[in-house]
C-alpha positions in Angstrom: 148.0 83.3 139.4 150.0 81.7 142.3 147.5 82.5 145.0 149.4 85.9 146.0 147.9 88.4 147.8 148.4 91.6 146.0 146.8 94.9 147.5 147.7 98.8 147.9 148.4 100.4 150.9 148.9 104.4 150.8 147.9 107.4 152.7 144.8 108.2 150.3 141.6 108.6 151.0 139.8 105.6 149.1 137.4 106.9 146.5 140.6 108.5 145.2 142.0 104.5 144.2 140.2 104.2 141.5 142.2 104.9 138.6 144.9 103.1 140.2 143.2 100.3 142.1 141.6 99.6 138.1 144.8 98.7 137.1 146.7 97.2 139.2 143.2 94.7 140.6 144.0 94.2 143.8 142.8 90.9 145.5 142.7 91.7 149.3 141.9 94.6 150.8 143.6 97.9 150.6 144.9 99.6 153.1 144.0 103.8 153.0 144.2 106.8 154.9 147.5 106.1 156.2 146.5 102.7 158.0 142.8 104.5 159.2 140.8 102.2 156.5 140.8 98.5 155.7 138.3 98.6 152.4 137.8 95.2 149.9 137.8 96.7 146.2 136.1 96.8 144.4 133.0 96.6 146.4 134.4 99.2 149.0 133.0 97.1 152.1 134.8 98.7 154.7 136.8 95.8 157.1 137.8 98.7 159.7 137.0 102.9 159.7 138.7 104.5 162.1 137.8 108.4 162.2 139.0 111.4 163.8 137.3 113.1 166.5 135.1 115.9 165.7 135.8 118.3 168.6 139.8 118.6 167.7 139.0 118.6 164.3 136.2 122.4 164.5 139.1 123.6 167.0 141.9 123.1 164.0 139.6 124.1 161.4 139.0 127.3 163.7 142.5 127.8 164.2 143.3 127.5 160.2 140.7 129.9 159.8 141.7 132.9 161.9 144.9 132.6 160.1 144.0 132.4 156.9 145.8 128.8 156.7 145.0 126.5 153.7 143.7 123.3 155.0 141.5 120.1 153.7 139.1 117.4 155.8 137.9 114.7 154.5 135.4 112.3 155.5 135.1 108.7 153.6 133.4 110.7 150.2 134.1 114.6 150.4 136.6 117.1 150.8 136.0 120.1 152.2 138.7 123.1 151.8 139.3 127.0 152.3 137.6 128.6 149.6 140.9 129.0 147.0 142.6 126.0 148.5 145.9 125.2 146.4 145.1 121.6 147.1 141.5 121.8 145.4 143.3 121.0 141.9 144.8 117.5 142.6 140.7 116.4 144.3 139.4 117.8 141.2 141.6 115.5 139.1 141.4 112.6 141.2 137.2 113.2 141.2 137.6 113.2 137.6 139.1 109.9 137.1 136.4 108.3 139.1 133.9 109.8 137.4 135.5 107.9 134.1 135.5 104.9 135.8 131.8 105.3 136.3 132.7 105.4 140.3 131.5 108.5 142.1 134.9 109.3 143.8 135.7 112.3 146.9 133.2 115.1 146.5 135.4 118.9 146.2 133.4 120.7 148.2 134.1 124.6 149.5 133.6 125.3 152.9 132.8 128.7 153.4 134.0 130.5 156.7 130.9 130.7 158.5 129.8 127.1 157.5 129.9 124.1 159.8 131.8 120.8 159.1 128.9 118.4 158.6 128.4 115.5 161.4 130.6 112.4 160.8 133.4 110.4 160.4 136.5 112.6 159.5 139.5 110.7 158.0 142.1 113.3 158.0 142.8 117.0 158.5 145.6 117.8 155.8 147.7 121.2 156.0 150.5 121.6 153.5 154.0 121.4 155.4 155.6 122.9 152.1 154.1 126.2 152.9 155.7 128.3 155.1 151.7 130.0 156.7 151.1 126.4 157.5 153.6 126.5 160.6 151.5 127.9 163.3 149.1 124.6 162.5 151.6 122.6 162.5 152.8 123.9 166.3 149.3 124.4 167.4 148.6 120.4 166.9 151.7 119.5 168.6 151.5 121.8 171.4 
């Protein structure tokens, strides 16, 4: 009402906003994937993308892989995970708001060992730091 700029800003992936973004109506763009994504709501015109490159990305995912660690990627509308991923519950929920908001939200979607990530733009590569298997990753990228 004062001519305020209101938005959200957050480390998540934008098609998982919705039930939030509904609420609070924000009137510039948001800011997701930690600073990666400029996106005007509700309309989801992106402003800026910036991805991850692909090559890194297939030599983490082969790395998590070996080892058995959990991992997700997501591009700008699916997630892909190990098959059994502990993190598949929280995309699930978030996928289910959107789909009450009418909005089609981050596809879950099982990557099997063998199968390729698709070509694309890759926002993140998220390995949980809680769990103790995740530590070889976790050197790996920052070796």
């Amino acid at each position: 009402q004062l001519g305020i700029g209101f938005t959200v800003c957050t480390g998540r992936e934008y098609a998982t906003l919705d039930a939030y973004a509904s609420q609070i109506s924000p009137n510039v763009p948001m800011i997701c994937n930690n600073g990666a994504e400029v996106i005007r709501y509700p309309t989801g015109e992106v402003i800026s993308r910036t991805g991850l490159p692909a090559l890194p990305i297939a030599k983490l995912l082969t790395f998590c892989r070996q080892r058995g660690i959990d991992y997700c990627i997501t591009t700008p509308r699916e997630a892909y995970f190990m098959p059994g991923s502990s993190m598949v519950p929280f995309y699930r929920e978030r996928w289910a708001e959107a789909q009450a908001l009418g909005r089609p939200g981050l596809s879950v979607i099982p990557l099997a060992a063998e199968a390729l990530l698709p070509q694309g733009s890759f926002n993140k590569f998220i390995l949980r730091a809680d769990l103790p298997q995740s530590a070889p990753a976790v050197e790996y990228i920052y070796r």
